[in-house]
SELO-516938 format. One record per residue: chain; residue in one letter; y, z, x of N, C-alpha, C, O in turn. Coordinates in steps of 0.05 Angstrom, whole numbers, always signed. Last residue first. Layout:
% residues N
pt cadena:A; residuo:A; n_py:Y; n_pz:Z; n_px:X; ca_py:Y; ca_pz:Z; ca_px:X; c_py:Y; c_pz:Z; c_px:X; o_py:Y; o_pz:Z; o_px:X
...
***
This chain:
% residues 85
pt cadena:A; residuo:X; n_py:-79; n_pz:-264; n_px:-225; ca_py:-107; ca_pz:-256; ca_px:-204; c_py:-89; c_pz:-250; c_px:-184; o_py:-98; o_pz:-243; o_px:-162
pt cadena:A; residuo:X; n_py:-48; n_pz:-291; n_px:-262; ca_py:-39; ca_pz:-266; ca_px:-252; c_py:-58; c_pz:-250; c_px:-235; o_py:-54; o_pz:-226; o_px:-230
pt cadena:A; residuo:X; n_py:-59; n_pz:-347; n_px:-241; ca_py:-34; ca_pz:-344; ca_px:-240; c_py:-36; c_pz:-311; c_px:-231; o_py:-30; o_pz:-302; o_px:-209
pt cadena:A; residuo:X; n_py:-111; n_pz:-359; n_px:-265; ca_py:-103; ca_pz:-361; ca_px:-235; c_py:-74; c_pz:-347; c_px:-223; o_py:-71; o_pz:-338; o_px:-200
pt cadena:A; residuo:X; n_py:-92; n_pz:-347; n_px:-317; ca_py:-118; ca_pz:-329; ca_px:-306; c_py:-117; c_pz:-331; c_px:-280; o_py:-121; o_pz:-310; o_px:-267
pt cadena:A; residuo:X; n_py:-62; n_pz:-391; n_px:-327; ca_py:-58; ca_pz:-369; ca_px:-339; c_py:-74; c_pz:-351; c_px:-313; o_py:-62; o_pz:-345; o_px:-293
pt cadena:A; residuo:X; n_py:-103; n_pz:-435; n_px:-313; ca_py:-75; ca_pz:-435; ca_px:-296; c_py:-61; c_pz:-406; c_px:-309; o_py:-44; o_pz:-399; o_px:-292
pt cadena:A; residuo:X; n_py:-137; n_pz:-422; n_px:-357; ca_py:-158; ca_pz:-422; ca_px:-333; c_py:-125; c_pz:-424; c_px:-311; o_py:-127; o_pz:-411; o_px:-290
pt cadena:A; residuo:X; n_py:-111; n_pz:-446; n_px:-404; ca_py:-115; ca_pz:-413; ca_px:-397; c_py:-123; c_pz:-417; c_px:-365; o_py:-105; o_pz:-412; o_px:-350
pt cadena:A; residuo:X; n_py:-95; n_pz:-496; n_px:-397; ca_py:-75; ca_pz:-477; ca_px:-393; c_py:-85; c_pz:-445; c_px:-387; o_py:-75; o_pz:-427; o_px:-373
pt cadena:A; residuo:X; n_py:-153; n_pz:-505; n_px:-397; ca_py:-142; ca_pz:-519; ca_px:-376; c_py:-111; c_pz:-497; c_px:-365; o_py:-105; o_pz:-487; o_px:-343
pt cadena:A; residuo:X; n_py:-154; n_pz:-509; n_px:-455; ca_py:-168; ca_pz:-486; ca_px:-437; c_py:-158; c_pz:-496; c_px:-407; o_py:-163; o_pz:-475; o_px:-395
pt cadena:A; residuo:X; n_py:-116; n_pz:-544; n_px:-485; ca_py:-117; ca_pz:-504; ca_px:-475; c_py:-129; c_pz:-496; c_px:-459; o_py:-121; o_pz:-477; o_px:-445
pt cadena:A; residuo:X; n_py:-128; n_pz:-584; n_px:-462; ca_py:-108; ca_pz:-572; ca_px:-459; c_py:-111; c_pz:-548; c_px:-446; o_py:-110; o_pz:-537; o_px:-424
pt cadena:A; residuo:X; n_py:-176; n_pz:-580; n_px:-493; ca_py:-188; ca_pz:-589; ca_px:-463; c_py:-164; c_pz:-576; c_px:-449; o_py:-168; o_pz:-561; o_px:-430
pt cadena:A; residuo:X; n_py:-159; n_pz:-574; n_px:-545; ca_py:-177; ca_pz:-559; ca_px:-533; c_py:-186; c_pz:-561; c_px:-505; o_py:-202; o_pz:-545; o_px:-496
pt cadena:A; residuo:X; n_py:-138; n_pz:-631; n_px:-547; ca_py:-126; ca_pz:-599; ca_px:-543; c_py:-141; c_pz:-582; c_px:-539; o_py:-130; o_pz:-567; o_px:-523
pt cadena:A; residuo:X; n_py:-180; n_pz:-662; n_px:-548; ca_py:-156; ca_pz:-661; ca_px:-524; c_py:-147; c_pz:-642; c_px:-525; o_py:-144; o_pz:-631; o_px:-503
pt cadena:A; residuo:X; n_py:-212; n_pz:-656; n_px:-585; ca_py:-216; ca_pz:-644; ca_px:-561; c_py:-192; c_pz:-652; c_px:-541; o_py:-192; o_pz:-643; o_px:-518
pt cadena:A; residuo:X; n_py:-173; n_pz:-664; n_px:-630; ca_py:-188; ca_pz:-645; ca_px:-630; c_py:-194; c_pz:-628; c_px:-605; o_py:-189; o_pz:-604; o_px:-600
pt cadena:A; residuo:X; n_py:-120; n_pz:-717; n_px:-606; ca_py:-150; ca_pz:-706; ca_px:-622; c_py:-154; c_pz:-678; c_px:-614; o_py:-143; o_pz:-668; o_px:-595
pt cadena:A; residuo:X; n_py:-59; n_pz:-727; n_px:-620; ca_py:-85; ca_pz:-719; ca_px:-605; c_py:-108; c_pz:-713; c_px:-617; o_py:-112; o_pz:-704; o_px:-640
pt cadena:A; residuo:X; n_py:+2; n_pz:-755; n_px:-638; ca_py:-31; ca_pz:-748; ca_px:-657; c_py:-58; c_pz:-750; c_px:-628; o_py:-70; o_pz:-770; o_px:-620
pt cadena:A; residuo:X; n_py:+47; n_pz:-710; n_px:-633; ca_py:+39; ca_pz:-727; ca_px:-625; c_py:+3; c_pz:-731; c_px:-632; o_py:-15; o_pz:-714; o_px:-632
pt cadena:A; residuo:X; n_py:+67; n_pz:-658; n_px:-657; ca_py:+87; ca_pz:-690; ca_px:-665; c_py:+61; c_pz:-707; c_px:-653; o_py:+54; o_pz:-722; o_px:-671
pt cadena:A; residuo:X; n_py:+56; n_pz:-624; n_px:-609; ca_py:+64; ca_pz:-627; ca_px:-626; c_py:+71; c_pz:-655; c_px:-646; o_py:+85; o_pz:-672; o_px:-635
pt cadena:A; residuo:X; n_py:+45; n_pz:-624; n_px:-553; ca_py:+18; ca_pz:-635; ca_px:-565; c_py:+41; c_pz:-639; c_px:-595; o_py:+41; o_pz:-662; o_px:-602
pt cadena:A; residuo:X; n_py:+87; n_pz:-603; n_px:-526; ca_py:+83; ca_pz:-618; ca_px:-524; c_py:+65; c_pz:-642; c_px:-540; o_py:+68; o_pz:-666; o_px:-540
pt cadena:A; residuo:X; n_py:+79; n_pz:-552; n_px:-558; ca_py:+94; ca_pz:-565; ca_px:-570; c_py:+101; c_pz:-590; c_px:-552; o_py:+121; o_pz:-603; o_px:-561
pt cadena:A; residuo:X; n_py:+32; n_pz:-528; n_px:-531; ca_py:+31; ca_pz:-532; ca_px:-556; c_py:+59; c_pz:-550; c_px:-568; o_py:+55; o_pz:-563; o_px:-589
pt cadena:A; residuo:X; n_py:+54; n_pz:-524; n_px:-477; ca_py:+31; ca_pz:-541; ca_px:-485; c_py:+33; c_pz:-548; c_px:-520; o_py:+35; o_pz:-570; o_px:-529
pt cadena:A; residuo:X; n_py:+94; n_pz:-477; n_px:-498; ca_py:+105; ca_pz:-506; ca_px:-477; c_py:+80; c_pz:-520; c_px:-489; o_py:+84; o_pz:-528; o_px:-511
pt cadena:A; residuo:X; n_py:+59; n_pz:-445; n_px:-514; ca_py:+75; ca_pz:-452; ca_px:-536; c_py:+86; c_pz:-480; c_px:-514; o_py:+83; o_pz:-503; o_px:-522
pt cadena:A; residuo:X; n_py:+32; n_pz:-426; n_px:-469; ca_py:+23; ca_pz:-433; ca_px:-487; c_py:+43; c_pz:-454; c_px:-506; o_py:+38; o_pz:-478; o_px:-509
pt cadena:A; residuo:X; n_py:+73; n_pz:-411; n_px:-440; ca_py:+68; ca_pz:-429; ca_px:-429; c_py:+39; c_pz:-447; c_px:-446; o_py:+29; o_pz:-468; o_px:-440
pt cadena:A; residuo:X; n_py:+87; n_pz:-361; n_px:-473; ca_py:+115; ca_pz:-384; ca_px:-465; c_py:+94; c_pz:-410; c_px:-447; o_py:+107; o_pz:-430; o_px:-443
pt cadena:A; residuo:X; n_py:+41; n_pz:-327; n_px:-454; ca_py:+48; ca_pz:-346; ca_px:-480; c_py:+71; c_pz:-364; c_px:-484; o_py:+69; o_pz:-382; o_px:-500
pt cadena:A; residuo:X; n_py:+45; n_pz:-326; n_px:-401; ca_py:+18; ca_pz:-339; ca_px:-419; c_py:+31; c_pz:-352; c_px:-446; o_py:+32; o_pz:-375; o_px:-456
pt cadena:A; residuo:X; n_py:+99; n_pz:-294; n_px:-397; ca_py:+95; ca_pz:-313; ca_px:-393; c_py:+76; c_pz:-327; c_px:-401; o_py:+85; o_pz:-348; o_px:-411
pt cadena:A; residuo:X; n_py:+75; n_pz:-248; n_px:-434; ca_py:+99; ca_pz:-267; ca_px:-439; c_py:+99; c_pz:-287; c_px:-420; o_py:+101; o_pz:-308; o_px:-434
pt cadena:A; residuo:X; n_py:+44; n_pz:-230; n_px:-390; ca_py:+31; ca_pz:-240; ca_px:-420; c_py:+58; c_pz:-261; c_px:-425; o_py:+58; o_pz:-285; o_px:-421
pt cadena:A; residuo:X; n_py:+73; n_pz:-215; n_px:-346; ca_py:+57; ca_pz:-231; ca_px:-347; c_py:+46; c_pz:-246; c_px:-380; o_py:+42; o_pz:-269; o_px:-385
pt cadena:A; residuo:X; n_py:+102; n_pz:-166; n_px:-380; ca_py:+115; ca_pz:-197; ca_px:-374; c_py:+94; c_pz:-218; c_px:-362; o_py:+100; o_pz:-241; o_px:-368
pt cadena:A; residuo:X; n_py:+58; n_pz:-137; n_px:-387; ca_py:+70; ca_pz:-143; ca_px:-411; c_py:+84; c_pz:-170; c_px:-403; o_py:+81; o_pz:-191; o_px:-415
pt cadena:A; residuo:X; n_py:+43; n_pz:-126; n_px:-331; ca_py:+24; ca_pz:-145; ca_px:-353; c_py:+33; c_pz:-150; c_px:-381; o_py:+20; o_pz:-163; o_px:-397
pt cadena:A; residuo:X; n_py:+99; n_pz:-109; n_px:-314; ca_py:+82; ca_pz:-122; ca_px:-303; c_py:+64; c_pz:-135; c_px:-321; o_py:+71; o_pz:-158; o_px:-328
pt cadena:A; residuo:X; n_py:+91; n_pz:-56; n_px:-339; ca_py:+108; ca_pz:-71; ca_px:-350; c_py:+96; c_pz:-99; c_px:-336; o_py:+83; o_pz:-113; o_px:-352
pt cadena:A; residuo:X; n_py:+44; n_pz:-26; n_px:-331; ca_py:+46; ca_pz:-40; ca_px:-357; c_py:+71; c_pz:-62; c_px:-359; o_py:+72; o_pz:-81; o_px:-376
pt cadena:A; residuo:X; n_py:+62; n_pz:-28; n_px:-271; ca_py:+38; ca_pz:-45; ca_px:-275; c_py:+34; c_pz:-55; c_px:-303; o_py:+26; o_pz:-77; o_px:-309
pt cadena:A; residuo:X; n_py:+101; n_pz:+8; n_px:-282; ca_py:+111; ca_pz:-19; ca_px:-267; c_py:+92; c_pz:-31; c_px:-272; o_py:+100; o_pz:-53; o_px:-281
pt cadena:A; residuo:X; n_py:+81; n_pz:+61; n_px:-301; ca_py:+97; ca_pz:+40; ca_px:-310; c_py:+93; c_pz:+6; c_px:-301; o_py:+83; o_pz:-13; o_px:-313
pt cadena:A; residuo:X; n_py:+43; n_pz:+77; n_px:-252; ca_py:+24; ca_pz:+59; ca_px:-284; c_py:+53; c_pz:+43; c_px:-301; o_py:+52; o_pz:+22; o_px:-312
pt cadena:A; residuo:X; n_py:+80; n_pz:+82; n_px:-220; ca_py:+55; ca_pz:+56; ca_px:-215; c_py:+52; c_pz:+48; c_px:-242; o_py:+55; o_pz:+27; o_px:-254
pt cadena:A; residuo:X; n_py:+103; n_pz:+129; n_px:-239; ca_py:+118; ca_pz:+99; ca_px:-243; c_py:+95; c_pz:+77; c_px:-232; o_py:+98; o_pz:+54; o_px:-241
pt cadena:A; residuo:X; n_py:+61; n_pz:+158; n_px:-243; ca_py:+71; ca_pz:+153; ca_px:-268; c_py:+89; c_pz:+130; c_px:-272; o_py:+93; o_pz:+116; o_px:-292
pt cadena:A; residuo:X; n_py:+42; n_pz:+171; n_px:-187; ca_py:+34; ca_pz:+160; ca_px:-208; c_py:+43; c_pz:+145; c_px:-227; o_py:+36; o_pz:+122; o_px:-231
pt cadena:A; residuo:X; n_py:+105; n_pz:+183; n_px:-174; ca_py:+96; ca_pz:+169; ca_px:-156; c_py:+80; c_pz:+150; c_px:-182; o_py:+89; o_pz:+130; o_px:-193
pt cadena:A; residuo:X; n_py:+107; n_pz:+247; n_px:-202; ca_py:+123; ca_pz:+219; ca_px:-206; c_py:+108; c_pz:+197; c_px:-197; o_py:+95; o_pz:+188; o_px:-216
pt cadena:A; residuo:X; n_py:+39; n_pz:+263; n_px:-209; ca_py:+52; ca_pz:+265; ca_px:-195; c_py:+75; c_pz:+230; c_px:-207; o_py:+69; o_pz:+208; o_px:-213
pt cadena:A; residuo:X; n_py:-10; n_pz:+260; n_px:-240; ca_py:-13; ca_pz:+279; ca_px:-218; c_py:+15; c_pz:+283; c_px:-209; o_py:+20; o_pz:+306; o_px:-201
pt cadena:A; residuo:X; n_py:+10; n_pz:+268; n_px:-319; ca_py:-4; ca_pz:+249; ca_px:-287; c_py:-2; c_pz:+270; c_px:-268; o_py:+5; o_pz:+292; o_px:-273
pt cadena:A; residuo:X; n_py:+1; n_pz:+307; n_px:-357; ca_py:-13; ca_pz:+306; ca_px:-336; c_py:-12; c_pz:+280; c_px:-321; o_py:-32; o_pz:+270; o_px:-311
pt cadena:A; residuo:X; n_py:+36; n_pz:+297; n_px:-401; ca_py:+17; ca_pz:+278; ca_px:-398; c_py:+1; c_pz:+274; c_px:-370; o_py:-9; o_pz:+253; o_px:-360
pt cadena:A; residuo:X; n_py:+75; n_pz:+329; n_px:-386; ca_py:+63; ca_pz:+328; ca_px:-415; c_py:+42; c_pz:+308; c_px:-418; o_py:+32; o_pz:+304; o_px:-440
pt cadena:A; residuo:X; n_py:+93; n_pz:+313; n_px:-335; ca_py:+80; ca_pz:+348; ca_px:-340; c_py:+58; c_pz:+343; c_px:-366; o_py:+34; o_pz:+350; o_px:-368
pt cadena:A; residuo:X; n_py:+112; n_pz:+264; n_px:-343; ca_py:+99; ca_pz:+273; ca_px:-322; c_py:+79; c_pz:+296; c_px:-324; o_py:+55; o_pz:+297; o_px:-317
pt cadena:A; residuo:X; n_py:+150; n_pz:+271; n_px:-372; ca_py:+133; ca_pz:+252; ca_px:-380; c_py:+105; c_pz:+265; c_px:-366; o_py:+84; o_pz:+273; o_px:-376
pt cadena:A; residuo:X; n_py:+185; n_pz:+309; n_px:-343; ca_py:+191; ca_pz:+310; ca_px:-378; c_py:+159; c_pz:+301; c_px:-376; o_py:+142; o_pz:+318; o_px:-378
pt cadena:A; residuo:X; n_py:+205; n_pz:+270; n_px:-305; ca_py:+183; ca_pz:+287; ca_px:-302; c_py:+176; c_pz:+310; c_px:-320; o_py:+162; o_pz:+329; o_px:-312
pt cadena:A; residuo:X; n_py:+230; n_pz:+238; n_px:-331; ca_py:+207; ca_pz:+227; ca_px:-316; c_py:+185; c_pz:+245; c_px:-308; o_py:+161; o_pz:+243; o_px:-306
pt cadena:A; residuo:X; n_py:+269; n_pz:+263; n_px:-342; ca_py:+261; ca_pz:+244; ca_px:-361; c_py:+227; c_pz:+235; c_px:-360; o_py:+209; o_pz:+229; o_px:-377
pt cadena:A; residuo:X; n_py:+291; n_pz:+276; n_px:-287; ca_py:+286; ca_pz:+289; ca_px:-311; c_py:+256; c_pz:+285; c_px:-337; o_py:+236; o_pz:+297; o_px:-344
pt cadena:A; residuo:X; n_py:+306; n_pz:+221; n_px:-271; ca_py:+285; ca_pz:+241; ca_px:-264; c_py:+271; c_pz:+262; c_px:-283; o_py:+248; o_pz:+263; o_px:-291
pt cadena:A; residuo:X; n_py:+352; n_pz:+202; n_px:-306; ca_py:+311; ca_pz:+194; ca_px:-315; c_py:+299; c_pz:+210; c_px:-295; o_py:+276; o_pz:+214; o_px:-301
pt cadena:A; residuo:X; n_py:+384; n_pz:+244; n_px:-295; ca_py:+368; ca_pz:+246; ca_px:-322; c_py:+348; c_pz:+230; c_px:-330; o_py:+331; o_pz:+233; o_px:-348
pt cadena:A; residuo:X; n_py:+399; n_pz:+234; n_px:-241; ca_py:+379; ca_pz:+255; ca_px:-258; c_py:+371; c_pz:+254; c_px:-274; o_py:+347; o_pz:+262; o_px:-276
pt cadena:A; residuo:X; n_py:+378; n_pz:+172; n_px:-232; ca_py:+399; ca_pz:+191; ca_px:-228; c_py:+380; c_pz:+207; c_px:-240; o_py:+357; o_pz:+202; o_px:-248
pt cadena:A; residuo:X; n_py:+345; n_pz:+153; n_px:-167; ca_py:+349; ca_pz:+144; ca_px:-195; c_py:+364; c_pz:+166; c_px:-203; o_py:+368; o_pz:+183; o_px:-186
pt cadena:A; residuo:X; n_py:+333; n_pz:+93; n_px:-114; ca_py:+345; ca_pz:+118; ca_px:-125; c_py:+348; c_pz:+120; c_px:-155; o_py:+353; o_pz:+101; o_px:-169
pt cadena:A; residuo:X; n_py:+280; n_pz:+75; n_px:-77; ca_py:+292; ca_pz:+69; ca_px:-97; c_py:+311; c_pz:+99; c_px:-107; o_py:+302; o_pz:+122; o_px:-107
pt cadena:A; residuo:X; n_py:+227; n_pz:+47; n_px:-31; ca_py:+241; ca_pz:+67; ca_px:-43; c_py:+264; c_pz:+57; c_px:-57; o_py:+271; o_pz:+34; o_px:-52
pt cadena:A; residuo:X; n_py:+154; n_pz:+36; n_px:-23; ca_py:+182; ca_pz:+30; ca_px:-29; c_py:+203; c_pz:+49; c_px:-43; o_py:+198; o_pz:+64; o_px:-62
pt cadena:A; residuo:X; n_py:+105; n_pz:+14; n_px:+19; ca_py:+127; ca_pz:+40; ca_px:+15; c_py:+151; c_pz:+24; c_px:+0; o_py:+164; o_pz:+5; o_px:+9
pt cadena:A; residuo:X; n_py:+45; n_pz:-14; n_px:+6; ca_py:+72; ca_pz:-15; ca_px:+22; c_py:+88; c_pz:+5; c_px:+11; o_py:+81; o_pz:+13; o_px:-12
pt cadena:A; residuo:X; n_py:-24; n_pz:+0; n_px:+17; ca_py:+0; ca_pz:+0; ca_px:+0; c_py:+25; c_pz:+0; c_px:+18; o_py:+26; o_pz:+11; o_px:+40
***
């Protein structure tokens, strides 16, 4: 792991370690990993789906068949799945 540091004012310390106590993590440190990592796969998702909806409205309007989009999609997921590995 690499070191990173950051300043925050009191009251999300506070705030933080408010969270901290009442939900047993071990320690600040913890508690912002597991943040950063939900937030992290929340904006990863948003991206999947912004890049869903790009394919999908490419395909829109335009008469594809069945398996072309489905060849699409899965083509988009499998660049989804590479992406956040």
């Amino acid at each position: 792991m690499k070191l990173v540091t950051f300043k925050m004012d009191k009251t999300n310390i506070r705030r933080v370690d408010g969270i901290v106590n009442q939900f047993s993590f071990e320690s600040r440190t913890e508690f912002i990993r597991q943040a950063i990592r939900e937030l992290v796969e929340e904006y990863e998702t948003k991206l999947a789906v912004r890049k869903l909806a790009k394919i999908k409205g490419f395909a829109k309007g335009k008469n594809i068949s069945k398996k072309e989009w489905e060849t699409t999609r899965e083509k988009a997921f499998k660049e989804i799945e590479a992406s956040i590995k």
